[in-house]
VOKOLZA-522749 format. One record per residue (C-alpha): residue number from 1; residue in three letters; x, y, z. Coordinates in steps of 0.02 Angstrom, whole numbers. Last residue first. Layout:
N
nr:rest:xx:yy:zz
NUM:ALA:X:Y:Z;
...
END
This chain:
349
nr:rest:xx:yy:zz
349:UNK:1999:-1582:-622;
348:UNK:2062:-1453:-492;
347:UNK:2064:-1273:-489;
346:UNK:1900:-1175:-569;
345:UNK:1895:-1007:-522;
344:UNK:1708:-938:-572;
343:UNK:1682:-753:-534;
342:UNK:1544:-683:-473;
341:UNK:1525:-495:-570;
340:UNK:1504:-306:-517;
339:UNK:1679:-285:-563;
338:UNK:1707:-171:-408;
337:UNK:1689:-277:-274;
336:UNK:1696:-447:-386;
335:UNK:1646:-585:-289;
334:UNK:1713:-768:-298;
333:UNK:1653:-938:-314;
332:UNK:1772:-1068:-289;
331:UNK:1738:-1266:-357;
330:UNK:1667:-1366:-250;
329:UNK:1528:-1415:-366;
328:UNK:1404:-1372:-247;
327:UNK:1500:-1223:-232;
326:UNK:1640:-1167:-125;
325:UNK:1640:-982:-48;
324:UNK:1737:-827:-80;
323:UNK:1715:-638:-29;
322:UNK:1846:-507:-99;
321:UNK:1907:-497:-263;
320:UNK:1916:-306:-314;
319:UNK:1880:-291:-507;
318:UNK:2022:-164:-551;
317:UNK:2050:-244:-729;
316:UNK:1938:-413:-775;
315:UNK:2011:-562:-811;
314:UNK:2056:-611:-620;
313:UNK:2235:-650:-607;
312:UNK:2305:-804:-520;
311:UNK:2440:-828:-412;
310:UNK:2539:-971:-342;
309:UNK:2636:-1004:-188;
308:UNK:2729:-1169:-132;
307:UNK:2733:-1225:33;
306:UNK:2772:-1407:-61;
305:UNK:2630:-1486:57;
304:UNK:2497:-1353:86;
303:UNK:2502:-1276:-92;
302:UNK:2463:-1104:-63;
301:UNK:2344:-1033:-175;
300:UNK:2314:-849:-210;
299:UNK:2171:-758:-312;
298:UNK:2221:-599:-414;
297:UNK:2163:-416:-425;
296:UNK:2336:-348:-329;
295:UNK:2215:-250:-208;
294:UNK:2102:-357:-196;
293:UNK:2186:-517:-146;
292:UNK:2071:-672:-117;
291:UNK:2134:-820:-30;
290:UNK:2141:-1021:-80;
289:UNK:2216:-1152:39;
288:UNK:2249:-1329:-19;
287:UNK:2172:-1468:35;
286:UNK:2122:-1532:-130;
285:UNK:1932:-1486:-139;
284:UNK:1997:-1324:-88;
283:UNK:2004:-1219:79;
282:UNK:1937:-1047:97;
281:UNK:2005:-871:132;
280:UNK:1944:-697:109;
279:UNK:2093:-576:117;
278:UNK:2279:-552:56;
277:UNK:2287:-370:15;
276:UNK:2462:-346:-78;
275:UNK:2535:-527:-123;
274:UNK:2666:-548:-194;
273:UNK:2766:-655:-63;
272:UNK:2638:-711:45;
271:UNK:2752:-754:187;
270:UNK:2701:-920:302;
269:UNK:2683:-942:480;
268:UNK:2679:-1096:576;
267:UNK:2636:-1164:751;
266:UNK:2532:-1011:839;
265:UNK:2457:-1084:992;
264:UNK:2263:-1044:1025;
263:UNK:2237:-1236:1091;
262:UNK:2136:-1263:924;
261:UNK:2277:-1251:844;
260:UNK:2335:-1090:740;
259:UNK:2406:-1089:549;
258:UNK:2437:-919:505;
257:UNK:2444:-845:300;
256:UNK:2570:-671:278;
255:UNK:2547:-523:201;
254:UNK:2563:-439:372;
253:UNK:2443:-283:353;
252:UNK:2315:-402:281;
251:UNK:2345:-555:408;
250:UNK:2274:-714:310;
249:UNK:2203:-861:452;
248:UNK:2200:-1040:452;
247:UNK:2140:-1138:599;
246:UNK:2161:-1310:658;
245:UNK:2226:-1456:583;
244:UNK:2066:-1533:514;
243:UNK:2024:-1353:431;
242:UNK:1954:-1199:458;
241:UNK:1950:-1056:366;
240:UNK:1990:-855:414;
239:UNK:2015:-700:313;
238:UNK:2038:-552:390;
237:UNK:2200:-537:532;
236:UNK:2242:-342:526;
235:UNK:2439:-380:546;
234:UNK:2421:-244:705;
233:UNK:2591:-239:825;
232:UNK:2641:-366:943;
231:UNK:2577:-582:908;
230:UNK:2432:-630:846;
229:UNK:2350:-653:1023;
228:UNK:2240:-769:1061;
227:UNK:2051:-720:1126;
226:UNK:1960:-840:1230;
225:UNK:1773:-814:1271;
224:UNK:1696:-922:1414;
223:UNK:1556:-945:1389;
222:UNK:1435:-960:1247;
221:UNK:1387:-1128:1278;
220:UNK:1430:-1150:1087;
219:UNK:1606:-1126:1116;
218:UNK:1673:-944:1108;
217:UNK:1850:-908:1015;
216:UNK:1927:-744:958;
215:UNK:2091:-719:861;
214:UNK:2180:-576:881;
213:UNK:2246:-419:826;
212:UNK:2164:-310:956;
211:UNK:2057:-199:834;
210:UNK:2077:-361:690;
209:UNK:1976:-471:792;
208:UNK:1943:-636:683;
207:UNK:1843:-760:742;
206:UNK:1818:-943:790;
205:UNK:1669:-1019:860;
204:UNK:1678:-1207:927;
203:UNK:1636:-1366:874;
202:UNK:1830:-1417:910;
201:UNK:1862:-1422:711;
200:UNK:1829:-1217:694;
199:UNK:1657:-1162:646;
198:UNK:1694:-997:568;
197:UNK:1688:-819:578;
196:UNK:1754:-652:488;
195:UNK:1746:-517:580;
194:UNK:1776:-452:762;
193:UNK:1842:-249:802;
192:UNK:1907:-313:968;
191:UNK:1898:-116:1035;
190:UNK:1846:-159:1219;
189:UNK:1871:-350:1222;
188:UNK:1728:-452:1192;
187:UNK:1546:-463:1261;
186:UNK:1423:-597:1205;
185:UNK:1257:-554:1163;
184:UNK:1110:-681:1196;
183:UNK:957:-671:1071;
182:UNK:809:-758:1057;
181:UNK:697:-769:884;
180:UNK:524:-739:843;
179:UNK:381:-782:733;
178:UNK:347:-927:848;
177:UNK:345:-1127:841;
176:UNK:499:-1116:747;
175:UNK:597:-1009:878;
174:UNK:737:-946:800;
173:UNK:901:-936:911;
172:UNK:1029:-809:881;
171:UNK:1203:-805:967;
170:UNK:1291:-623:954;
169:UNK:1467:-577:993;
168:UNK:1491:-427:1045;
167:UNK:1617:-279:1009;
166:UNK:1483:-158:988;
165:UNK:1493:-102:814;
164:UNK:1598:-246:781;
163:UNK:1474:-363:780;
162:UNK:1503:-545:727;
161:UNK:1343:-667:710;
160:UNK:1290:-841:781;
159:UNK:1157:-913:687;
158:UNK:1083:-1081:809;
157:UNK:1074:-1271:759;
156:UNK:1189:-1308:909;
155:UNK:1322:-1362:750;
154:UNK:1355:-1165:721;
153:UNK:1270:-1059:561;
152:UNK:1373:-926:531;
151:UNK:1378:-757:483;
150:UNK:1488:-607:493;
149:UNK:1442:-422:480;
148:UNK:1326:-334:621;
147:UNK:1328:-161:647;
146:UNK:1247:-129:850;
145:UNK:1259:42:906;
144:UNK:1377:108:1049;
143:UNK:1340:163:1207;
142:UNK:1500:89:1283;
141:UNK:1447:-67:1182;
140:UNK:1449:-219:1308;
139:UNK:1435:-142:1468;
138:UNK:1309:-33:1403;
137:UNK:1184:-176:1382;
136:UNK:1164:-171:1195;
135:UNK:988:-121:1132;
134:UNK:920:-285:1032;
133:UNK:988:-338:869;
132:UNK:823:-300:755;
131:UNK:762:-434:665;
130:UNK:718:-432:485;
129:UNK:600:-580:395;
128:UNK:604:-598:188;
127:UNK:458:-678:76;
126:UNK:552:-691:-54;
125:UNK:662:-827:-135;
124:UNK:624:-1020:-151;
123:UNK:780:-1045:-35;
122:UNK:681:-950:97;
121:UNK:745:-774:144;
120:UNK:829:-708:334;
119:UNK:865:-550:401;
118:UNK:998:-479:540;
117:UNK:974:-317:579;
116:UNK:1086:-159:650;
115:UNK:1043:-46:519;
114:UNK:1173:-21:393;
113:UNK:1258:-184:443;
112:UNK:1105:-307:405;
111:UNK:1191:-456:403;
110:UNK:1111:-615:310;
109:UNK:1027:-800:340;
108:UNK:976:-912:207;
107:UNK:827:-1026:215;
106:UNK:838:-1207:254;
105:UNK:667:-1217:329;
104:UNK:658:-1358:434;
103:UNK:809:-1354:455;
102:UNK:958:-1215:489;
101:UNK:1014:-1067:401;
100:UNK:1127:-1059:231;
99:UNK:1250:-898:276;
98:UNK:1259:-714:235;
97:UNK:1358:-582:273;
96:UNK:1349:-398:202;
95:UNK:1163:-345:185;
94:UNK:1165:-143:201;
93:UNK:991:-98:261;
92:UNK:971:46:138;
91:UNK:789:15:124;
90:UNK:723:-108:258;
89:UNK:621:-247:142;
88:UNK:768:-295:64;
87:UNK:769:-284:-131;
86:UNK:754:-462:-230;
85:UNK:894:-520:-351;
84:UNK:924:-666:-489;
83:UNK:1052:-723:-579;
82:UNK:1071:-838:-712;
81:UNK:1225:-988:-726;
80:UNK:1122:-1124:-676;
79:UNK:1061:-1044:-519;
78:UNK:1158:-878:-441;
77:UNK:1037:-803:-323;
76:UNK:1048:-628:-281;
75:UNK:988:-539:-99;
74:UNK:977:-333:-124;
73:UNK:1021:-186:-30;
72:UNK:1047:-78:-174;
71:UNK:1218:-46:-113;
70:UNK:1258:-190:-16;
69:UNK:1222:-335:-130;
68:UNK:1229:-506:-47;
67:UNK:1242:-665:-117;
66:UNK:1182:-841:-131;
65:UNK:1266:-985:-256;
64:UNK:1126:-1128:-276;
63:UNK:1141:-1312:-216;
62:UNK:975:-1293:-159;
61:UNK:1035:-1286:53;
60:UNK:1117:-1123:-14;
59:UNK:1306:-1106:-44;
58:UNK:1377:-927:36;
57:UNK:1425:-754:-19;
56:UNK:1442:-608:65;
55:UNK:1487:-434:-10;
54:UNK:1421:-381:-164;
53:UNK:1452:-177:-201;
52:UNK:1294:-168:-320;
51:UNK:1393:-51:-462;
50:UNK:1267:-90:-573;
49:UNK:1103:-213:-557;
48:UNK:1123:-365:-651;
47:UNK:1275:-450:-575;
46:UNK:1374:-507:-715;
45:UNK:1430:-690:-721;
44:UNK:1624:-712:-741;
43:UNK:1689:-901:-795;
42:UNK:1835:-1005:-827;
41:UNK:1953:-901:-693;
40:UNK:2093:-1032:-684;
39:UNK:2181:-1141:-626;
38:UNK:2328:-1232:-760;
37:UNK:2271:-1394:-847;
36:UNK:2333:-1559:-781;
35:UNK:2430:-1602:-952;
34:UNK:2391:-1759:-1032;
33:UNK:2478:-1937:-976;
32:UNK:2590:-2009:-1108;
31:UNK:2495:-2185:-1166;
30:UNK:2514:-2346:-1083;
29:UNK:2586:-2477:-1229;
28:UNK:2679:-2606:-1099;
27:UNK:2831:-2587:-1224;
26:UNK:2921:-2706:-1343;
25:UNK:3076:-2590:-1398;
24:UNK:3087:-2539:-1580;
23:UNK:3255:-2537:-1667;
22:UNK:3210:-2626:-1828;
21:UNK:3025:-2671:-1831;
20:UNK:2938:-2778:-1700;
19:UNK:2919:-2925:-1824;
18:UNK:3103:-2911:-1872;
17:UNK:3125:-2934:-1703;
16:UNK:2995:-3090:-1667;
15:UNK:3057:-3183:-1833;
14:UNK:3245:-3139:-1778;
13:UNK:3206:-3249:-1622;
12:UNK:3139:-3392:-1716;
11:UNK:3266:-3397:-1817;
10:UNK:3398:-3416:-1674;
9:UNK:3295:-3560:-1607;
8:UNK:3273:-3645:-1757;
7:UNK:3450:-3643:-1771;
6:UNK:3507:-3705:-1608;
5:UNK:3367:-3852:-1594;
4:UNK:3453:-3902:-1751;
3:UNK:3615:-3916:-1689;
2:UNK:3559:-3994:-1559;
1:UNK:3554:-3924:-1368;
END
């Protein structure tokens, strides 16, 4: 290189520095990345009537949040943040679960527990139908009466309800040409005590029986019926979700989350450390596992990956989180017991 090619080189160079300002690195420009906000309670919506004791909540075929209300025996309807509530036509009929039904109609199913029913609305609100739960054969309920709780609807198109008040097991068929349904009851264990209930990844029903501390499972056929232990002693198993891996289940008396295969084996348990009533469960938008906790008035999360643990406290004092669904948005919609209010918990954005 010339002499001159030298020099106009090494101007050139400090053009491009001094150009850059003094000290300044040449950088790709990408910006810092904003903080992922913390989850949160971002909304509570008051339940109109006081002290209503809401129970079950599910996502309607509208897109609309459905509840129950147990102590007025009511059915509310959470649409664009407003609520709205109709009375039973049994008084006192004690609606716990409830569950979006299958087409045509699309209406919403619900638990009658006060009176052995099981009741249905349309998604455009009243009129309501109640059926009875037939007389249990005595084999089933050692004379007892039937107090159905969970709901669900199962991929044979058919409600299939828990009922601890006779240990069954109850599939429901509605016959759409006819203003009446079929029933087939489906015994359990003597004292099974079942729940909460889900359609697990297999097709099949899954359950929670927290009177012999296991977990129940029935295909649609309704035979056989499996129950897998939990293991000696009573952890009061509540909360169950299912999930591409199997089953997830809270134990109460435990305080601890269960992951279960669909063979019935128990492959992982995990400690809820701080937690004091671990209860309704669902799983997130993101995988991860959320779970009420009444007693300590806070939601859980357990991050599947990192097994981390988080907490988070609903705003309102003493307000009993219990029942949890996702929305249409999939964020987590929770009832207050005692707060008389659905909260909103929003956790991913």
């Amino acid at each position: 290189m010339s002499t001159t090619a030298r020099i106009l080189l090494v101007a050139l160079t400090a053009g491009l520095l001094a150009a850059c300002g003094k000290g300044t690195p040449i950088t790709s420009g990408t910006p810092t990345p904003a903080p992922t906000p913390t989850p949160a309670v971002t909304k509570q919506i008051p339940i109109p009537t006081a002290s209503s004791l809401p129970a079950g909540i599910a996502l309607g075929a509208d897109g609309n949040i459905w509840f129950t209300e147990f102590a007025p025996s009511k059915i509310g309807q959470l649409s664009d943040g407003s609520i709205s509530e109709s009375v039973t036509p049994t008084h006192n009929a004690g609606p716990n679960g409830i569950a979006s039904g299958p087409g045509p109609s699309l209406n919403l199913w619900f638990t009658e527990t006060n009176v052995g029913q099981v009741g249905q609305i349309t998604i455009s609100g009243p009129p309501y139908t109640e059926y009875a739960l037939p007389t249990p054969s005595p084999a089933a309920s050692s004379g007892q009466q039937p107090r159905p709780t969970g709901i669900v609807l199962a991929p044979d198109g058919n409600i299939w309800v828990t009922d601890p008040g006779t240990n069954s097991i109850w599939r429901i068929r509605q016959i759409h040409a006819r203003p009446f349904v079929l029933f087939k009851q489906i015994a359990l264990t003597s004292n099974a005590q079942p729940g909460a209930i889900v359609v697990g990844p297999d097709s099949a029903l899954w359950f929670t029986e927290a009177g012999t501390n296991s977990i129940g499972r029935v295909p649609v056929s309704g035979a056989p019926v499996t129950e897998y232990s939990l293991g000696p002693g009573r952890s009061l198993p509540a909360g169950i979700a299912s999930s591409n891996d199997g089953l997830w289940i809270t134990e109460t008396k435990a305080r601890q989350l269960v992951r279960m295969s669909i063979t019935g084996v128990v492959t992982a348990t995990y400690p809820l450390t701080g937690s004091m009533t671990p209860d309704a469960l669902v799983q997130g938008i993101d995988g991860n596992f959320y779970f009420s906790d009444p007693k300590a008035n806070r939601i859980g999360q357990f991050i599947v990956r990192q097994k981390a643990l988080h907490y988070y406290p609903i705003p309102t004092a003493d307000s009993e989180p219990t029942a949890m669904t996702l929305g249409a948005d999939h964020e987590i919609y929770i009832l207050e017991r005692l707060g008389n209010k659905i909260a909103h918990f929003a956790y991913f954005y």
